[in-house]
N, C-alpha and C positions, 0 to 999 in steps of 0.2 A: 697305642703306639703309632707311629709314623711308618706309613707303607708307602714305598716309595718303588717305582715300579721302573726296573732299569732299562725294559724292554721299551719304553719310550722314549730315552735321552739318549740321545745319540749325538756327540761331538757338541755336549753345553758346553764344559769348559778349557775347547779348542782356543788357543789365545787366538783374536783376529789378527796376527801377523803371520799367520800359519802360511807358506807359499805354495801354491797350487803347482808343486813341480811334481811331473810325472817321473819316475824310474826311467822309463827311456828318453827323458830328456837330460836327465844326468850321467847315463853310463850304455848307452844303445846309439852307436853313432854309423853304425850299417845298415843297408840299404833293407827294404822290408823285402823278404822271397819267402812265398807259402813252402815251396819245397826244402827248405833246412830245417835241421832238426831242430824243434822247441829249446831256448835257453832256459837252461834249471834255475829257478828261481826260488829266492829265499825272502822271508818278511821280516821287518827291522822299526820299532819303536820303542823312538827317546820319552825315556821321564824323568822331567826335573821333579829331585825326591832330596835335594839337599836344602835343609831349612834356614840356614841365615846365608845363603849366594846368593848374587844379585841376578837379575835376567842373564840371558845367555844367546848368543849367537850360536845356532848347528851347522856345521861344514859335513856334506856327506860328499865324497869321489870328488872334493874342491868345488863343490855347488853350494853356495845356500841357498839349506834344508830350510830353517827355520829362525825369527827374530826375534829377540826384545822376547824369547819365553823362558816364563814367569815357573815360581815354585808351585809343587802343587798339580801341575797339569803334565798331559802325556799327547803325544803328535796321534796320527791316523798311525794304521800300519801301512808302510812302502811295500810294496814288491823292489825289490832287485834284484840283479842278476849273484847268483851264487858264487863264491870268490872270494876277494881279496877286496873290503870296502874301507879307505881310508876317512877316518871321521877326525872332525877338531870340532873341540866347543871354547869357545870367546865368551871371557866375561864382558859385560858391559855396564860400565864402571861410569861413575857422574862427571868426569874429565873426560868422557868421549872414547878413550881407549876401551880395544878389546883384547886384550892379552889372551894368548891360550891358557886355557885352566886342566883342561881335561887334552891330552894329544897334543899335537897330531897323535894318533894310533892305528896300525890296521887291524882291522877286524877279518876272520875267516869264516865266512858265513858257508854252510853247507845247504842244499839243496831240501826242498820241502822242509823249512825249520822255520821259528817265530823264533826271533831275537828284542826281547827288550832290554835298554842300553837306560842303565839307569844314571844318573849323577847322585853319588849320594855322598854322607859325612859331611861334619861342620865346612866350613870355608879353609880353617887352617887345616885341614886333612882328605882335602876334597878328590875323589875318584872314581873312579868308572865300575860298577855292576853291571856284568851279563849275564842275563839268564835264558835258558833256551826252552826250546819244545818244538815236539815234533807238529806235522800238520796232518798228523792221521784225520780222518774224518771223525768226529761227535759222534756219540753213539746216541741212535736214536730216543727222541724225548729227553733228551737230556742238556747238560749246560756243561762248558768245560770251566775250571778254574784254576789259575796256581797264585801261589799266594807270597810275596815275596817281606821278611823283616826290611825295612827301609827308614828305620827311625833311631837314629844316634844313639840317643840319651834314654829309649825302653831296653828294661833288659830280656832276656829270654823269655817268652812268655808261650800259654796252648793256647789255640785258636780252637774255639768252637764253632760249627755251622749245623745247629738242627733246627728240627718245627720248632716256630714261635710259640716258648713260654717254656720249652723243655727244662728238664731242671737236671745242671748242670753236674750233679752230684753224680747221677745216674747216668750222664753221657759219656759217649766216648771223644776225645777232640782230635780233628783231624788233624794237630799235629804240633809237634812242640818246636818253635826254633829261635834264631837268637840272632841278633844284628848282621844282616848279609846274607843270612838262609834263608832258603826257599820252600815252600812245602807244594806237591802235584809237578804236572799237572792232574787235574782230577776231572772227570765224569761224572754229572750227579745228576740225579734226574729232576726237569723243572719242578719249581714251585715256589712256595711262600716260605721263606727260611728265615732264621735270626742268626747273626753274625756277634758274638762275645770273644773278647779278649781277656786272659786273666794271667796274672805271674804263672809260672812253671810249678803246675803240683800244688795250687790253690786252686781250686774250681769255686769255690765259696766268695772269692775277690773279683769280683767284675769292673775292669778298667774301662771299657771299652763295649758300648753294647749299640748295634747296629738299632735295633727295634726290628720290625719288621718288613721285607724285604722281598722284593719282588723277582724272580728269575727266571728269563724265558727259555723254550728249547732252540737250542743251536749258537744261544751266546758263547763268545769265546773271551775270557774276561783274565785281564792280570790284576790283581789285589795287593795294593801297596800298601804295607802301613810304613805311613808318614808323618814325624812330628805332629802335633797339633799347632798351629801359630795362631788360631782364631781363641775361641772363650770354652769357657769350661774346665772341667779338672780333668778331661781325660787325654792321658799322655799323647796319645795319634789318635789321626784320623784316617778313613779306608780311601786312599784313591784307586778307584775302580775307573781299568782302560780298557777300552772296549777296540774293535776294531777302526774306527771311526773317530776318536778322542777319546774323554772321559768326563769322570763325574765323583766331587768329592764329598765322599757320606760320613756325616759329622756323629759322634754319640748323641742319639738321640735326650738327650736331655741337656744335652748343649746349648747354653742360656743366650740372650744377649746381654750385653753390658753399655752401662749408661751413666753419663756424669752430668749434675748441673753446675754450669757457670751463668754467677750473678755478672751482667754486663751493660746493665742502666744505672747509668751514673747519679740520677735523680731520685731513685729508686729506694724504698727503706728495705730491710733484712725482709725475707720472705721466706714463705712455705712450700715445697713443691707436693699437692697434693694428688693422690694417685686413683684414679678410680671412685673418689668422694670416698676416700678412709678414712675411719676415724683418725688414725695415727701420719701423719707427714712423713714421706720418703724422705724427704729431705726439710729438714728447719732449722728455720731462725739464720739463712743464707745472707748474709750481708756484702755486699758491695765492694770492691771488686773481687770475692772471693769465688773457691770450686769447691766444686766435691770431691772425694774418690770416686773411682769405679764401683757399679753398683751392680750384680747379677740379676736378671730378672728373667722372666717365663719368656720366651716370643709370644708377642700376641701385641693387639691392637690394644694402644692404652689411653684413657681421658687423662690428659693433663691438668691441674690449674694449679697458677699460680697467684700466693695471693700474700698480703702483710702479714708478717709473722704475727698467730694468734686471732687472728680474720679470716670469714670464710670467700670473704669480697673478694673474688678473682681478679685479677689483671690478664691476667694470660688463659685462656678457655682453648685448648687445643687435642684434637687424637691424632695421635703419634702409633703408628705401626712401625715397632722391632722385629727384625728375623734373628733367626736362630743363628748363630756363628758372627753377627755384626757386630761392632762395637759407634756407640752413639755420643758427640758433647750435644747438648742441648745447652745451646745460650738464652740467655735474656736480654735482649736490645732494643735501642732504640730508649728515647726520653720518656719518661713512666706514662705520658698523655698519651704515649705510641707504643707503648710497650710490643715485643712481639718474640715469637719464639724463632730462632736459627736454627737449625740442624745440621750437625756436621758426622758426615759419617766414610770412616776411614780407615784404611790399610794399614793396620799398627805392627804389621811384622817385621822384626828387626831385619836388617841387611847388613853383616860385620865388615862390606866396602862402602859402607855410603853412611852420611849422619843425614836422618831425615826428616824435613822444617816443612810445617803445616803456616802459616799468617793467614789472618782473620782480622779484617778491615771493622771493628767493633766501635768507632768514635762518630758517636751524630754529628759534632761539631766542628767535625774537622775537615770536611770534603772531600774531592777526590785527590788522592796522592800519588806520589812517587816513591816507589820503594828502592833502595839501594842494597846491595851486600856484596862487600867487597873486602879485600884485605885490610887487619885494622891498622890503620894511621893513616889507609891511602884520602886522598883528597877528591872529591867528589864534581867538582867544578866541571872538569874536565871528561866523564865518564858519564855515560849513556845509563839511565836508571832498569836496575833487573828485571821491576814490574812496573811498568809506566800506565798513570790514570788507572789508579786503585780503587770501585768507587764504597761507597758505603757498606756493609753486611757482602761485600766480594770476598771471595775466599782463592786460595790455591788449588780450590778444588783438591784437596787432599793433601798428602807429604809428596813435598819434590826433594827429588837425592841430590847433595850436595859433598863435595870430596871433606872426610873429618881434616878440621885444621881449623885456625884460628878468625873468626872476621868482625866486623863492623855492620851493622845493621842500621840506617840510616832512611827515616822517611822526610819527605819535604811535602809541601804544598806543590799538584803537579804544573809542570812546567817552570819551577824554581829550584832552585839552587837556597831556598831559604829550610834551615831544616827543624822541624817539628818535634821528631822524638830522636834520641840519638847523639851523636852517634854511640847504640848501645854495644860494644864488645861482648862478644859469645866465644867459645870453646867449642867445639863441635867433634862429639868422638863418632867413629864408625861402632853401629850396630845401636845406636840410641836415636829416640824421637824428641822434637822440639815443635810444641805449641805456642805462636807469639800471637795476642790480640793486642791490636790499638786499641785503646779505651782514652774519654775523656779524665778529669780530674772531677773525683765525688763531688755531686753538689747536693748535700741533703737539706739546703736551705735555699727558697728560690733566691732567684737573683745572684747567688755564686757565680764564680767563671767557670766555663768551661777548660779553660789550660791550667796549670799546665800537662799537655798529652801526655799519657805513657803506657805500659801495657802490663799486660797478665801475663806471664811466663808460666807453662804449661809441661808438664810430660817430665823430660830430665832434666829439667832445667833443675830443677832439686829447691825452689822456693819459692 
């Protein structure tokens, strides 16, 4: 099992737009005097816990709090003054706009209490969970927890937390609850614990198994189950927030996933062989085609790639997968050059953005100019999207663009002459789109290269 020891991460998956504002610099605008009485102060952390929203602007007392944060992750805890805290959250949408989604609202924060302010529910039913707790002191040697349902689409389910390996039959689970409940907070005494999730009144059905689990004394930790958007079959995943940020702990048997795409256009069908197995992960892959998605173990893997039916590699590579990733592995470059690409990317849907991956896959084409623009507009006149594209260049992952109709246009850069194009697309919100330039197959030497066109990937649907 996988022992992951919480008492050492502290604020991993703080998004770096986190703003370094102090509570008295958002809501303390009086002078400092040792002789007044101490202001009662309460603590107050946001979690984006809603699985197809886009990032999110935080407005706390008209400050912002926080940017551009992402699903999945939770702020530090604030102190502020106890009261009356006016918060807005702003979606932030691929046209720039930040509309309110959540608020304005005021919150009634009372004195010594932890407030986390969660965002949850799909996008069309998106709103505010708070959950409280007091800030008594931990009781010594021990860890506090509460544990919050945060995941749409699981239904009621018992959570169990005992020693690793216990068997569930015979335990008792700290607690049974259902979309929007809460269970603790709770006290429990450090140690090595395993974390399982199973339906309601099934203890024998394990959806959800933490593996084993590290917890120290004096943590004080919110436990969110949240959608899963990464790989595997298990419904959620635990974001664990710590006082400091958080940290999201995947079911431990949480695979990665991996696809090949043939993208040497000289190239005959081939094998992708895995670890020298007898049997091909992948075969008889012929040119410009893909694979599906394939589940595999994390771990470090020998690649080779070779003629379908031959053990004659082309491609000799180790390739290290982590656990929650999803992998394309191309083949590029003219078969004398062959070479592997790796593309590895944030496949989770967003239901306000369609979101386009492009991958510059043509040896023979140089560097371009990419366009996407409204379809029928004229290009002549209109500054290119991605200017000097150069070979095996990528997007460096999906960029959001508003769903709605366009034109897709590459030229030769610094021309107006256009190479592939202009291709027409549909683009709905909450889907991914894969485009690779590719040359035109040449399985005989001396073929052309043109003419250019691409792989369409993901939802393109062919």
């Amino acid at each position: 099992m996988n022992n992951t020891s919480l008492s050492l991460i502290k604020g991993l998956a703080l998004s770096s737009s986190l703003l370094l504002v102090t509570a008295c610099d958002i809501f303390d605008d009086e002078d400092d005097n040792s002789t007044e009485t101490p202001t009662p102060m309460a603590k107050v952390q946001v979690i984006h816990a809603s699985p197809d929203a886009p990032m999110v602007d935080v407005y706390a007392g008209g400050s912002l709090l926080l940017d551009d944060f992402d699903y999945a992750l939770a702020s530090e805890r604030l102190e502020v003054p106890a009261g009356t805290l006016n918060v807005d959250v702003q979606a932030v949408l691929p046209d720039g706009t930040t509309p309110s989604v959540i608020g304005p609202v005021d919150l009634t924060l009372a004195a010594d209490m932890t407030y986390s302010v969660l965002a949850v529910n799909e996008v069309s039913s998106l709103s505010a969970l708070v959950v409280e707790r007091s800030n008594d002191p931990i009781a010594s040697g021990s860890f506090r927890a509460q544990v919050v349902h945060a995941a749409p689409n699981a239904p009621m389910v018992d959570v169990f937390v005992t020693a690793p390996g216990a068997d569930l039959a015979t335990s008792a689970a700290l607690g049974t609850f259902e979309f929007e409940g809460s269970l603790g907070p709770v006290d429990v005494a450090a140690g090595d614990y395993q974390i399982r999730v199973t339906p309601a009144g099934t203890p024998g059905t394990v959806v959800y198994d933490s593996g084993t689990v590290s917890l120290s004394a004096g943590m004080d930790l919110t436990i969110a189950a949240v959608e899963n958007t990464l790989t595997g079959d298990a419904p959620i995943n635990l974001l664990v927030a710590t006082a400091d940020g958080s940290l999201l702990l995947q079911d431990q048997s949480a695979p990665a996933d991996l696809r090949v795409v043939h993208a040497s256009p000289d190239a005959p069908a081939v094998d992708v062989i895995v670890n020298d197995g007898a049997t091909p992960l992948v075969a008889n892959l012929a040119y410009p085609d893909a694979t599906g998605f394939v589940s595999v173990d994390a771990a470090t893997y020998n690649v080779k790639v070779a003629p379908t039916g031959t053990t004659n590699a082309v491609i000799d590579a180790d390739l290290t997968l982590e656990q929650g990733e999803t992998y394309s592995v191309l083949a590029v470059n003219e078969v004398a050059s062959i070479e592997p690409l790796v593309l590895n990317s944030d496949r989770r849907r967003v239901a306000t953005e369609s979101k386009v991956q492009i991958v510059h896959g043509s040896p023979s084409a140089g560097n371009v100019d990419i366009y996407v623009t409204a379809q029928g507009a004229d290009i002549a006149n209109i500054e290119p999207t991605i200017a000097d594209f150069a070979f095996k260049q990528t997007t460096d992952g999906f960029v959001a663009l508003p769903p709605g109709d366009y034109d897709i246009s590459v030229t030769v850069t610094g021309t107006k002459t256009i190479a592939i194009g202009p291709l027409p697309v549909s683009l709905s919100g909450g889907s991914l789109y894969t485009i690779i330039a590719r040359d035109a197959a040449r399985p005989n030497p001396g073929d052309a290269a043109t003419p250019f066109g691409v792989i369409l990937l993901d939802d393109f649907g062919v």
